[in-house]
N, C-alpha and C positions, 0 to 999 in steps of 0.2 A: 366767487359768489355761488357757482354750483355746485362745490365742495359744502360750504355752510349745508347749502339747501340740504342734499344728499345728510349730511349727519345729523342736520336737526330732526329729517323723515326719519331719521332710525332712531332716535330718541326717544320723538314723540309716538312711534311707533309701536313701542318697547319690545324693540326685533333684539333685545341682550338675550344671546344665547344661557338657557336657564335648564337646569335637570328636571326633564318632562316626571309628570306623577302623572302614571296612566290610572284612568278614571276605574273603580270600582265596579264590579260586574261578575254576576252570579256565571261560576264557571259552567258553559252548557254541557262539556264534555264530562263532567264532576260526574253526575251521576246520569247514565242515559234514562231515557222515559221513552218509552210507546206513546203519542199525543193520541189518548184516544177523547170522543165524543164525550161530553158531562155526565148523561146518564150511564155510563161505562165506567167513567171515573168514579161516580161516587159508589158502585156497585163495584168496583176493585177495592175501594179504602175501606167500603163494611165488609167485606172479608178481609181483608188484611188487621180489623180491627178487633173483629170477632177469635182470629188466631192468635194477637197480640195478647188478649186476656188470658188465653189456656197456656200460651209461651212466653212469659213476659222476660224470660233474660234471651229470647232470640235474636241476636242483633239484627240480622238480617232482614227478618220481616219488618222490623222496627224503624229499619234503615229503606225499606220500600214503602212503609207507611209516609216516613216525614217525608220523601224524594215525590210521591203524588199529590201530598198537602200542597208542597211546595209550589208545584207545576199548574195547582189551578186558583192558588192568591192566598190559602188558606197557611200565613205563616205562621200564624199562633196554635193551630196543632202541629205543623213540625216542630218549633221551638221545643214545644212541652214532649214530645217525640224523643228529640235529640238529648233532650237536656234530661231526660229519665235515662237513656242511652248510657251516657256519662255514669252513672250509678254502677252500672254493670262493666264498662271500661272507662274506668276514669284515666286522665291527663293522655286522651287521645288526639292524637295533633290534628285530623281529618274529622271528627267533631267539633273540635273547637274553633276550625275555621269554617267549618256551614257553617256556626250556630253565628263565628261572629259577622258571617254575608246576609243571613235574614235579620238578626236584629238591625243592621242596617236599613233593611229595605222597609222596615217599620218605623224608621225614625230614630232608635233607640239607640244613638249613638256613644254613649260611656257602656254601657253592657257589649257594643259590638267591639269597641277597641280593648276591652276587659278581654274577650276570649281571644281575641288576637294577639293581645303581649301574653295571654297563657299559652300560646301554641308557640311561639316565637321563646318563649322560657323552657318550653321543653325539649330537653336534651333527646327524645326520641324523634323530634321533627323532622323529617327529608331535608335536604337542601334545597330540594324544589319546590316544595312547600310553603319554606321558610321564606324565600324568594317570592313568592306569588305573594305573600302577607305584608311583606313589607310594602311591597307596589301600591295592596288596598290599604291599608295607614299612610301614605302618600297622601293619596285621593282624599280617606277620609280627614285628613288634618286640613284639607287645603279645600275640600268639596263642602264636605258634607257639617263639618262644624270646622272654620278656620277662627285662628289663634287671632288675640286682639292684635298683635303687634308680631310684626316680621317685616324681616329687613334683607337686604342683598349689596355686597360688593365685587365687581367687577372689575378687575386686574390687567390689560394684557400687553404684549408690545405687537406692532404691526407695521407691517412691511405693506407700501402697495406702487403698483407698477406707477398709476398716473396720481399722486396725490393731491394733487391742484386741479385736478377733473378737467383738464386742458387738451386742445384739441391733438388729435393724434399726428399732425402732419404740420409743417412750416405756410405748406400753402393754402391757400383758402382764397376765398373768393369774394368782393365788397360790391354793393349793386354792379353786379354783371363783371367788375373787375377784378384780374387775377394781383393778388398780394402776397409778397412772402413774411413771414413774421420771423421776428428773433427767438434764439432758443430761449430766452424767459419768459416767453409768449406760451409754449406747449406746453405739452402734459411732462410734468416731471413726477419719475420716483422717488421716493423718500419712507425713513422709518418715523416709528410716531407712539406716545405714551399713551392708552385710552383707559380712562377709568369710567364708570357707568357704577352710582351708587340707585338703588330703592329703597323706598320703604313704606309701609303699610300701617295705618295703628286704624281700629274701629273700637266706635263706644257705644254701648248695650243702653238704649232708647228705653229697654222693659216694658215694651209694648209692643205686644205681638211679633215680635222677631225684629222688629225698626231699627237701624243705625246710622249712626251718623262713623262717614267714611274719610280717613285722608290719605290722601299719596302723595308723596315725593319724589322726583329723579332729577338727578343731576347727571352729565355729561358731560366730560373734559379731553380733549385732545390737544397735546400738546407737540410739534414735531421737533425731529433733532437736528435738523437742518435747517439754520437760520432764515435762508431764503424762501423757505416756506411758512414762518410765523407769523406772516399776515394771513394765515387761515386756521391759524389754531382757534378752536372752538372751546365756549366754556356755556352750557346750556341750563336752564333751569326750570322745572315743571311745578306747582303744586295745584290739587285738588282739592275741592272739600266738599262736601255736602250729606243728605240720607240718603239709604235706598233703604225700600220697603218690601216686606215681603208677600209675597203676590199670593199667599196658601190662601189667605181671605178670601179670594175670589177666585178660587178652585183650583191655580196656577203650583203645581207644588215643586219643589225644589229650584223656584224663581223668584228672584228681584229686581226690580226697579229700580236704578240709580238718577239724582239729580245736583248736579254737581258745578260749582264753579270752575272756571280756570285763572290762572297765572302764571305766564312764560316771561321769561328772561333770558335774552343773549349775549355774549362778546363775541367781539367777531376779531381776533387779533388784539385783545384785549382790550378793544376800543367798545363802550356801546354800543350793539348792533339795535336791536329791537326789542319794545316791551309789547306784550297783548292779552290781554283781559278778553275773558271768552264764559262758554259753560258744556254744557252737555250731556245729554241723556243714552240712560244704557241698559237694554236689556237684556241679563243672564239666565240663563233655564238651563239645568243640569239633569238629567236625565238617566237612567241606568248606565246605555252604551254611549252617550252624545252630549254635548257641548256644545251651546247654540249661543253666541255671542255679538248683539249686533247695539252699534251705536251711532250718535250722530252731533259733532263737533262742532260747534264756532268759533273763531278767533276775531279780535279785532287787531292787524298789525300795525305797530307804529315806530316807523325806522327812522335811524338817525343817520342824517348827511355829516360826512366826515371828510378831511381832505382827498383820502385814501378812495374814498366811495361816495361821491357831491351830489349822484341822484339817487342815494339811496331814499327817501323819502318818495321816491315815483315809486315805492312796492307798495305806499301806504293801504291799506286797506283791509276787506274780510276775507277769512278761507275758510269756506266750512266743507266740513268730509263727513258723507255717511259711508259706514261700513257693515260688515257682516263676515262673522267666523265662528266656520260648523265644523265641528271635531267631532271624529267617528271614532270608538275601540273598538277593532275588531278581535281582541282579547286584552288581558290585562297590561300586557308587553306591547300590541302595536296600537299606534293611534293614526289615522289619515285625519291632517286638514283639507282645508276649502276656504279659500277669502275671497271677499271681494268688495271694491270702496270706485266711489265716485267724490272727488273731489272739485270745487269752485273756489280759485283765485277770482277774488273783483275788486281791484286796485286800483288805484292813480292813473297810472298811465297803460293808454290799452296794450300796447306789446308785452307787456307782464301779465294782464289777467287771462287765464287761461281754465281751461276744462282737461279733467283727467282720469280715466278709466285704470284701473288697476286689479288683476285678475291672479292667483300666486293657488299656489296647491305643495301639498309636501307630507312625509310622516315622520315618526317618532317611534325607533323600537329600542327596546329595554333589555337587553338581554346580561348573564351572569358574565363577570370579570372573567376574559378568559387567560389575561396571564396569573392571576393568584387567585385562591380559592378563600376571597374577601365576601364580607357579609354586603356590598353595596354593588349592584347591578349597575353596568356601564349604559349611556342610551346616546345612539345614533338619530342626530337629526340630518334632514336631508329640504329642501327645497326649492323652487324656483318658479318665475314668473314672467310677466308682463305688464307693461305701463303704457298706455298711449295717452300724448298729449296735445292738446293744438291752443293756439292764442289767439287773442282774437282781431288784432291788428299787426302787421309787418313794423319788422324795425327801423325806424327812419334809418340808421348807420347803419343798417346791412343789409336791405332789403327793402325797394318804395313800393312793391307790388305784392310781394307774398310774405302771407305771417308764416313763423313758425311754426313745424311739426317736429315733435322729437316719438324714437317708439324705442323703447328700453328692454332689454332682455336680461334679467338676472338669475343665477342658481348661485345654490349656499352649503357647504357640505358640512358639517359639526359632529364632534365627539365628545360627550361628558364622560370624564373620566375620576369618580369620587374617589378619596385616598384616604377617608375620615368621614365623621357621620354628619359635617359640615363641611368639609370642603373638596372642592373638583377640579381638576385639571381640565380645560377648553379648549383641544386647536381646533380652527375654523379656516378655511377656505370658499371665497366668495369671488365671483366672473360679473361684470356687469357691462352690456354694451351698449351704447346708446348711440341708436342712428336718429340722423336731421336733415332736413335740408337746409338747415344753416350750417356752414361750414366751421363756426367757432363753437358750434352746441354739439357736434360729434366724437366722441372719443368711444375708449374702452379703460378698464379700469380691472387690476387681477389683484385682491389682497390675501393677504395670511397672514393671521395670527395665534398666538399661543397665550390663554389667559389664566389666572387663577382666580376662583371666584367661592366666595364665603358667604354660607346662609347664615343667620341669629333668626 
């Protein structure tokens, strides 16, 4: 049972290690500026204006006019700046990537990826360059105007110490008595097949940015040691609904999602649970940040099986509200921040339970350092905390105290792209969970190696 739990949370989570696109962002170091005071400013750009007329092939001056437009909002005289620039040197790979960070920051998203596959085509472009542009076509495909449809497959084999989430030890303790349990009682290791597919399609409302949104994932674990297939997991998520976009009321590069849900499990390829649910979500994207917060219901309804006869005492609601705020601190790192409260209220009170979850972690992208390939590798990194408490004791293990579990997790990942779709994953994850019930304590070390395919 706390196996299931544990893979359906990462499911529905959607913790699939995935190739980070750090978010779009006007390089500050690109061109320095003096910040000086407005009337300063605009009394620098009328002389840089008035010199531009009597020097008009000076790159230079031309090149400090559009860098103070820039600095005080005024993107449409650097555009026209930069873009007369080009005249005088054309197929410059360092104008063509200003030119295509401000038509971004306008909206004008086919002109801004126009000057970025021009800079990215020419054969004059640094590799550093080149590198930083493709980061921003990342972002811009997936930010700033994403594809109707995109998909993801997830490949890997996995190894883990406890794969039955079983207690670390034979003995344990039953109201106040010491018990030793047989070895199919604990945590066993085991290897295990996981596949993790997604997929996204959105349809064009043509009405003020409106869509109507679906998603998919599925989740399949299968392991290769028989005695563990009564916890193979086969999971199933879809979504559907609009979300709107919030520019109407002044909110700009944010939407509103309102959404159905539908889950499906096997639990050992028996029925485990169906839940019909919904959920609202609000995204706002931002120059440097990522500000992602939503709020879940489920209704669950489990099926009693010979294997598992009270499964039907989980019946009930879980709803999670959460929040994730993504920082760039340049194009290549990103730092997260999460944070979710969830409420089990089920059947029977030693299952319903309250849950605080707290996790932070980054994301840096840096160039292939064993072959000099056009696709940047990216390091994720992170870890966390869970506290949980229930709200009644177990009659079978405990008549006086409920349950307390406090979970400790870190996650180490390397995306390793070998093609302009696909990536090699090893991942490394710790997770320990203390209790003071003695059958909910373990610890748990996995590793795996996966291959995973964008469309």
């Amino acid at each position: 049972m706390g196996r299931a739990k544990w893979a359906i949370a990462l499911a529905v989570a959607g913790l699939v290690v995935c190739e980070a696109a750090p978010l779009l962002a006007a390089s500050e170091a690109a061109v320095p500026v003096r910040r000086l005071g407005p009337p300063d400013v605009e009394a620098r750009r009328d002389a840089l204006l008035r010199q531009m007329i009597t020097e008009p092939s000076n790159l230079d001056l031309a090149f400090d006019y559009a860098t103070l437009s820039a600095s005080v909002g005024d993107y449409e005289a650097a555009i026209s700046t930069l873009e007369r620039m080009l005249i005088y040197a054309p197929n410059t790979p360092r104008l063509q990537m200003e030119l295509g960070m401000l038509y971004y920051k306008i909206g004008a998203y086919d002109m801004a990826r126009s000057y970025f596959d021009q800079a990215l085509a020419n054969s004059n472009t640094p590799p550093e360059v080149a590198q930083q542009i493709r980061l921003y076509l990342q972002q811009l495909a997936l930010a700033a105007d994403p594809p109707p449809f995109f998909a993801s497959v997830f490949s890997a084999i996995r190894w883990e110490s406890n794969a039955n989430s079983g207690p670390g030890t034979q003995s344990i303790t039953l109201q106040g008595i010491d018990f030793t349990l047989d070895e199919q009682s604990v945590g066993k290791s085991g290897w295990s097949a996981l596949n993790i597919g997604t997929m996204h399609y959105t349809y064009d409302l043509k009405r003020q940015g409106d869509r109507l949104e679906f998603d998919a994932l599925l989740y399949s674990t299968a392991y290769f040691d028989k005695e563990l297939n009564d916890i193979d997991l086969d999971f199933f998520e879809l979504t559907f609904g609009p979300s709107f976009n919030m520019k109407r009321w002044g909110m700009d590069q944010s939407r509103v999602y309102i959404y159905g849900i539908g889950d499906l499990a096997y639990l050992g390829y028996d029925y485990y649970f169906a839940a019909p649910g919904a959920g609202l979500r609000l995204l706002t994207i931002q120059e440097r940040s990522v500000l992602d917060a939503r709020i879940e219901t489920r209704v669950r309804e489990f099926n009693d099986t010979p294997e598992l006869p009270t499964n039907s005492l989980r019946d009930g609601a879980q709803t999670r509200a959460g929040i994730t705020y993504s920082y760039y601190t340049s194009p290549s790192v990103m730092l997260t921040a999460q944070g979710a409260v969830q409420r089990e209220d089920v059947e029977a009170g030693f299952y319903s339970n309250w849950e605080i979850a707290l996790s932070g972690g980054f994301g840096w992208t840096f160039a292939n350092p064993v072959w000099n390939g056009p696709w940047p590798w990216t390091l994720q990194v992170g870890g966390g905390i869970i506290l949980r408490e229930y709200d009644e004791p177990d009659p079978i293990i405990n008549l006086f105290e409920a349950e307390e579990d406090n979970i400790g997790w870190g996650r180490v990942a390397l995306v390793m792209p070998f093609a302009e779709t696909w990536s090699v994953v090893p991942q490394v994850e710790y997770r320990d969970q203390q209790s003071n019930y003695d059958t909910s304590a373990f610890d748990d070390l996995t590793a795996m190696v996966g291959l995973q395919k964008r469309f």
